[in-house]
C-alpha positions in Angstrom: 0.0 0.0 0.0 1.4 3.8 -0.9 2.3 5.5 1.9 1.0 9.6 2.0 2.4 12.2 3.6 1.0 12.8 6.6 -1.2 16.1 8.2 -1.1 17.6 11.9 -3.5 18.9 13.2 -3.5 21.8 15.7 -7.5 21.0 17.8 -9.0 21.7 21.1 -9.7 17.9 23.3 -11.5 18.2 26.0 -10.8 22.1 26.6 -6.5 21.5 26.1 -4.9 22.5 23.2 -3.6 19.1 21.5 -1.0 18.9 18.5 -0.6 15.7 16.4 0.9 14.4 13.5 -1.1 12.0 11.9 -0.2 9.2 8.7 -2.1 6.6 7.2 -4.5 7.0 9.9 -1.7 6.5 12.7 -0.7 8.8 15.1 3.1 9.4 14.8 3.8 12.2 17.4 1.4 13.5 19.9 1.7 16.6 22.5 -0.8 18.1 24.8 0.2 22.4 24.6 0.2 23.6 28.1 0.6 27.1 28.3 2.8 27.4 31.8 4.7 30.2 33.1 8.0 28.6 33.2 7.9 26.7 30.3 10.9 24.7 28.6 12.8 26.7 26.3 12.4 29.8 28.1 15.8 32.0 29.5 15.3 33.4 32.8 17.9 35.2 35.4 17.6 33.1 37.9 19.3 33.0 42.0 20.9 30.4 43.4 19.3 29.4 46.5 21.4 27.1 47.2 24.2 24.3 46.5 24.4 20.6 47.2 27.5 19.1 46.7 26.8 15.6 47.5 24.2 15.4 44.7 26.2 17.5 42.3 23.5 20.3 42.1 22.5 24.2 42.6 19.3 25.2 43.2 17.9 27.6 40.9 15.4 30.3 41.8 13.3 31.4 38.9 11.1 33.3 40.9 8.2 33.1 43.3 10.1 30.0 45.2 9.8 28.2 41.9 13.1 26.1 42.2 15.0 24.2 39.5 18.0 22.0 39.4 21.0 22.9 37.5 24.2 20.3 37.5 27.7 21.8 38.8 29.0 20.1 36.0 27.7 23.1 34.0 29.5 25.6 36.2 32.4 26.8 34.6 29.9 28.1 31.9 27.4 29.9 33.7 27.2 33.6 32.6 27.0 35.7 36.1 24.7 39.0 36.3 25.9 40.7 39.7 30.0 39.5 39.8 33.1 38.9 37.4 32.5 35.1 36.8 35.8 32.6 38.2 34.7 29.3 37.2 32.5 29.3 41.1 29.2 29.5 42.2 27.8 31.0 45.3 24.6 31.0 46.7 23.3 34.3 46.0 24.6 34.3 42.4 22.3 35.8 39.9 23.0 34.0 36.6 21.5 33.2 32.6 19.9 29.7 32.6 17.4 28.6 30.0 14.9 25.7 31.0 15.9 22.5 29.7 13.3 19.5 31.4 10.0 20.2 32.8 9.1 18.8 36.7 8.5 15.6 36.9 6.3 14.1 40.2 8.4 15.4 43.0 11.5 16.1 40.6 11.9 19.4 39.5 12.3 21.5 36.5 16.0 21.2 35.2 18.0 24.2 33.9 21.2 24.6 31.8 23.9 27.3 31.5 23.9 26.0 27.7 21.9 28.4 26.3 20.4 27.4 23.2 18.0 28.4 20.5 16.3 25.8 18.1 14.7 26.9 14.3 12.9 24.2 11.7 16.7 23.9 10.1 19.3 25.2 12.5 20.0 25.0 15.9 22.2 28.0 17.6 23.6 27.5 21.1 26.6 28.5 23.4 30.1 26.8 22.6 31.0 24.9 25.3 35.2 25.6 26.9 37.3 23.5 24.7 34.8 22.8 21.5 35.9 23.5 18.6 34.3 26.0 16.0 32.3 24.5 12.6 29.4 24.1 11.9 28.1 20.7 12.5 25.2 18.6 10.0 22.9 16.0 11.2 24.4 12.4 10.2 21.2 12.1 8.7 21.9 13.9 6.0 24.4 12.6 3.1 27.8 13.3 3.4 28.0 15.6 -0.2 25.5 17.3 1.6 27.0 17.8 4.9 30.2 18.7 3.5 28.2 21.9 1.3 26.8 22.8 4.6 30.1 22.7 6.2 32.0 25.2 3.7 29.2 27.5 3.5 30.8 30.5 4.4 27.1 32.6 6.1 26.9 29.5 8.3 31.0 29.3 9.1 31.0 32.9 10.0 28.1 32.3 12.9 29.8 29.4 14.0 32.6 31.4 14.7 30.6 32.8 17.7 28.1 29.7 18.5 27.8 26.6 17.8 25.6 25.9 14.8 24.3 22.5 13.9 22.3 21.9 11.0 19.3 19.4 11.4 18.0 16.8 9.6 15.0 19.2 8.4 17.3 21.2 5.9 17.8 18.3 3.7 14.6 18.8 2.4 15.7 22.4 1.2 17.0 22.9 -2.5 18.0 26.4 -1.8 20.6 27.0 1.3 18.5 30.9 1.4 15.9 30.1 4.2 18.6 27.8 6.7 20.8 31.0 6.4 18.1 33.5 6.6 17.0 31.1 10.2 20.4 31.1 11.4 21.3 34.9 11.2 17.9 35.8 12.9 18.7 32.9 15.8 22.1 34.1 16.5 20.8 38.1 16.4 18.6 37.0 19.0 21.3 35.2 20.9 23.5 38.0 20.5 20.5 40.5 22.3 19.9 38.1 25.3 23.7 38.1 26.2 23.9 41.6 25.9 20.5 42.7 27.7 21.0 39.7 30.0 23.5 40.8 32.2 21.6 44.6 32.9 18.2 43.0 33.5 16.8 42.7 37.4 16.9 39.0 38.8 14.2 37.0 37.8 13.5 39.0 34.6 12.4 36.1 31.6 15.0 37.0 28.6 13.5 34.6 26.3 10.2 32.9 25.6 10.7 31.4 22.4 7.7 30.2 19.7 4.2 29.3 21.2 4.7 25.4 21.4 2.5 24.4 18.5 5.4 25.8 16.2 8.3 24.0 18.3 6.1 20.8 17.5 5.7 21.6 14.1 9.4 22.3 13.5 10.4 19.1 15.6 8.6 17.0 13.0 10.5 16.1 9.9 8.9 18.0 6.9 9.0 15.1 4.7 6.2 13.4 6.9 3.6 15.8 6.2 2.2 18.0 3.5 0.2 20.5 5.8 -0.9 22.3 9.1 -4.8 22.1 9.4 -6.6 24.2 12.2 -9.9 24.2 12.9 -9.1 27.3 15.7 -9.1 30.7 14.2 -6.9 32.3 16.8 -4.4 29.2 16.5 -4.6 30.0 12.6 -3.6 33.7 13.0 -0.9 33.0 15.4 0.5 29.9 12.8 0.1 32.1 10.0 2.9 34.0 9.6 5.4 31.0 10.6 3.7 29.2 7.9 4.1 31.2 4.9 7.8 32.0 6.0 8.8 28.6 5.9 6.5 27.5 3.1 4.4 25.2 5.0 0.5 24.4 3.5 -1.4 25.8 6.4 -5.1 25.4 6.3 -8.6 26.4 8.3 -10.9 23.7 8.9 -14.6 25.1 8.9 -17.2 22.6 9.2 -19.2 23.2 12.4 -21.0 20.1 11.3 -18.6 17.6 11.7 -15.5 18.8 13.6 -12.1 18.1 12.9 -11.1 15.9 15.5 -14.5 13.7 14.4 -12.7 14.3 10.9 -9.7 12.6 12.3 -10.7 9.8 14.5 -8.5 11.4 16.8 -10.7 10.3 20.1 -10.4 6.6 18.7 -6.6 7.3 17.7 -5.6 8.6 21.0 -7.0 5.4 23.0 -5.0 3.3 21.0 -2.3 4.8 22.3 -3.5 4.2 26.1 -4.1 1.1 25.6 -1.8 -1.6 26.6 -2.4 -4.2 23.7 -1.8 -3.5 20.4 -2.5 -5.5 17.6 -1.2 -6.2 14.3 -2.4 -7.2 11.0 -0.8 -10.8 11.4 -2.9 -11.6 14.0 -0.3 -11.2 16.7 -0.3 -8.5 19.0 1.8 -6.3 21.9 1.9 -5.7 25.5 3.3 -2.5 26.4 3.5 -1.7 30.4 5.3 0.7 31.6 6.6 0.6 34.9 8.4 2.9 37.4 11.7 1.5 36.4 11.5 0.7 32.9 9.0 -0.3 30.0 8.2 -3.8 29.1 7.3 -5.0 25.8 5.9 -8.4 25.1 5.2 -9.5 21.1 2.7 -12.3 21.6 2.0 -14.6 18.3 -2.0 -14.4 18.7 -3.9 -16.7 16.2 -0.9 -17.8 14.6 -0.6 -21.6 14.8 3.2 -23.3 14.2 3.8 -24.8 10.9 6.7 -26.0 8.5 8.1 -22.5 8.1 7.6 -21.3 11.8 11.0 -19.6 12.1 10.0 -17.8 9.2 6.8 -16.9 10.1 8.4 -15.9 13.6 10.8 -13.6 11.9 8.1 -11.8 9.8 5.9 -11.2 13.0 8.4 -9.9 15.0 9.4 -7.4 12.1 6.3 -6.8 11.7 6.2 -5.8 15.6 9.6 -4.0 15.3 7.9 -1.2 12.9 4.5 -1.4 15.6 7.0 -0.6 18.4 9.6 2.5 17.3 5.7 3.9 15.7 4.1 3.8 19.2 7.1 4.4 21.4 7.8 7.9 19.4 3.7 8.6 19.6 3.5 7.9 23.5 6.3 9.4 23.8 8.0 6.5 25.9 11.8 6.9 26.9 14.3 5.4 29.8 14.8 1.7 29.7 12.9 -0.6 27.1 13.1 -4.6 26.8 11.1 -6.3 24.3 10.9 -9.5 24.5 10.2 -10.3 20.8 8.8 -14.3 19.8 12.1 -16.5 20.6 13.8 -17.4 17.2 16.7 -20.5 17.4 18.6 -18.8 14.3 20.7 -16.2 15.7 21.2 -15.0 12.7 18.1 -13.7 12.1 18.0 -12.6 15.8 21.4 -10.3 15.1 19.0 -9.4 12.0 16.6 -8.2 13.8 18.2 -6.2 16.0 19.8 -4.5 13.1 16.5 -3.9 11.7 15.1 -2.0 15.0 18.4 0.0 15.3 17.3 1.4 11.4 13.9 2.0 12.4 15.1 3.9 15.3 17.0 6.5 13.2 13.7 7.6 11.8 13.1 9.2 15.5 13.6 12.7 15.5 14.0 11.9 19.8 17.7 9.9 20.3 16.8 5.7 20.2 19.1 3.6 20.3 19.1 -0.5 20.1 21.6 -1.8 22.2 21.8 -5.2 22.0 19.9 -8.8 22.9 20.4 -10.1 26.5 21.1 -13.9 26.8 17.7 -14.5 28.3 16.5 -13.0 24.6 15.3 -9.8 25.1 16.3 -6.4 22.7 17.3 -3.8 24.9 16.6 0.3 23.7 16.9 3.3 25.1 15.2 6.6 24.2 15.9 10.4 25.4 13.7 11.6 28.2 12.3 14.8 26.2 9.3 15.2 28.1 6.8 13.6 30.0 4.8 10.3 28.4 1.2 11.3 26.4 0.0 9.3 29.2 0.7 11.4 31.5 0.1 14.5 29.6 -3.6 13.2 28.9 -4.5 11.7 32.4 -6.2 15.0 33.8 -8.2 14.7 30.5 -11.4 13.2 30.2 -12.3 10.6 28.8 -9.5 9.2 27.7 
């Protein structure tokens, strides 16, 4: 069957503000927008409370008692407001940090001295003591291409100053114009928080970056979808203007008659992903738990009864299951520890196989995955990038879901 380029849709369910990419009728990607005050991505001057060195941690004041956790390993970095920086920190320091992992139960918000600005192509941040200038492509992209990108001399000149890395987005561009046009107007606006920064009163917000429907927009690879629909006119008019600068199809849905989650499925869509079975179209299905530690994935053969070719048939359902699992972990948005314990095969071969396959499936996640290997009790070991919190947990004060 062809596959189509997919849509996302920007809706309202059950009064939150949801953003999903949809394909083939599948949810790839899914995030719920919460509008907070201290949201990830912004820069703040914050005030160090206080420092713990046994856990290798200040304690960042944003504000209001709102405390984060920045690592000491980030130290030596940290851009001071009120002293001459020496490589320390003091309680009482006022300092640059941006917000880098949202709170989490009783853990709170994590910050970094690594300030950083992401575009749909480019990525601007703070060199780090000790890294070398260049500017540096996604290994996703081909290495003629990576090497153009490299030698461009608009893009060498602001990695100079920052460090600029090129993402996987831009090899969709025929014309180097808008990455350069995004990077010049990232590292202008880098340049204005370092300078305004250090004159601004402590707890002043430097930075709020792009309303978070645009972040998840320009986190999705463009060659997944072929438009932004909306069926909220004040969504549309803010999504407008990113839209026809980066040449993005941007449509209003406006049927009051049948809405455009209805459209969608997207009530049915979204249940499959709570759900903990999972079915595929060979009959066999998954059993995905999570747990506090780490997430457990069980491929079951279902209605499948052995035969001659039951290795073979064994192989095919646990690809088949491979492709079911890096879809749903990316759309629950499921990181940490994962073991799959995938339908036991005596050929190693095709066990070493499989893993390979996974790992290559994997690369399609915009979120770092990684494969690692097969334990001798025959279960695949991944690991995926805590970005933020599971669609689980973003939908459980939700109704109805």
């Amino acid at each position: 069957m062809t596959t189509h380029k997919g849509k996302i849709l920007v809706i309202r369910h059950h009064e939150k503000l949801l953003a999903l990419l949809l394909r083939d009728n599948q949810i790839l990607s899914a995030q719920v927008m919460e509008e907070i005050k201290h949201a990830v991505g912004h820069i703040h001057v914050g005030k160090v409370q206080s420092i713990s060195e046994n856990i290798g941690a200040a304690f960042i004041d944003l504000g209001g008692g709102y405390l984060t956790f920045l690592p000491l390993a980030e130290v030596s970095q940290a851009r001071l407001t009120n002293r001459r920086p020496d490589g320390s920190l003091k309680v009482g320091d006022e300092l640059l940090v941006q917000i880098s992992k949202e709170p989490i139960k009783t853990k709170l918000a994590g910050v970094t001295t690594r300030l950083s600005l992401a575009g749909q192509y480019s990525v601007v941040s703070l060199r780090g003591k000790g890294r070398a200038s260049g500017v540096q492509v996604s290994s996703k992209l081909d290495g003629a291409a990576r090497l153009r990108l490299q030698n461009t001399e608009a893009l060498t000149e602001i990695a100079e100053r920052y460090r600029l890395i090129v993402r996987t987005n831009a090899s969709g561009l025929t014309d180097t114009a808008p990455l350069i046009q995004e990077a010049r107007e990232l590292s202008a606006v880098m340049d204005r928080i370092l300078e305004t920064g250090p004159y601004r009163t402590c707890y002043s917000c430097l930075y709020e970056g792009k309303p978070n429907y645009i972040t998840f927009i320009e986190n999705a690879y463009r060659s997944e979808y072929d438009e932004v629909i909306t069926d909220l006119p004040e969504i549309y008019d803010g999504l407008f203007a990113y839209c026809a600068q980066s040449g993005i199809p941007l449509r209003l849905y406006e049927d009051a008659l049948l809405p455009l989650y209805k459209l969608y499925s997207t009530e049915a869509r979204l249940q499959e992903l709570m759900d903990k079975k999972v079915w595929l179209k060979s009959g066999g299905y998954l059993v995905i738990e999570p747990t506090e530690a780490l997430i457990s994935i069980d491929v079951n053969t279902g209605k499948y009864e052995s035969g001659k070719e039951k290795e073979e048939t064994y192989y095919r359902i646990n690809k088949e299951a491979a492709k079911m699992i890096a879809i749903h972990l990316r759309a629950r948005n499921l990181s940490g520890m994962i073991l799959i314990d995938f339908i036991n095969m005596k050929d190693r071969k095709r066990e070493q196989e499989l893993l390979q396959y996974m790992q290559e499936l994997l690369k399609q996640d915009p979120v770092p995955a990684r494969a690692h290997d097969m334990t001798p009790l025959g279960l695949m070991e991944l690991t995926r990038k805590k970005t933020a919190p599971s669609l689980a947990r973003q939908l459980s004060s939700q109704k109805g879901v």
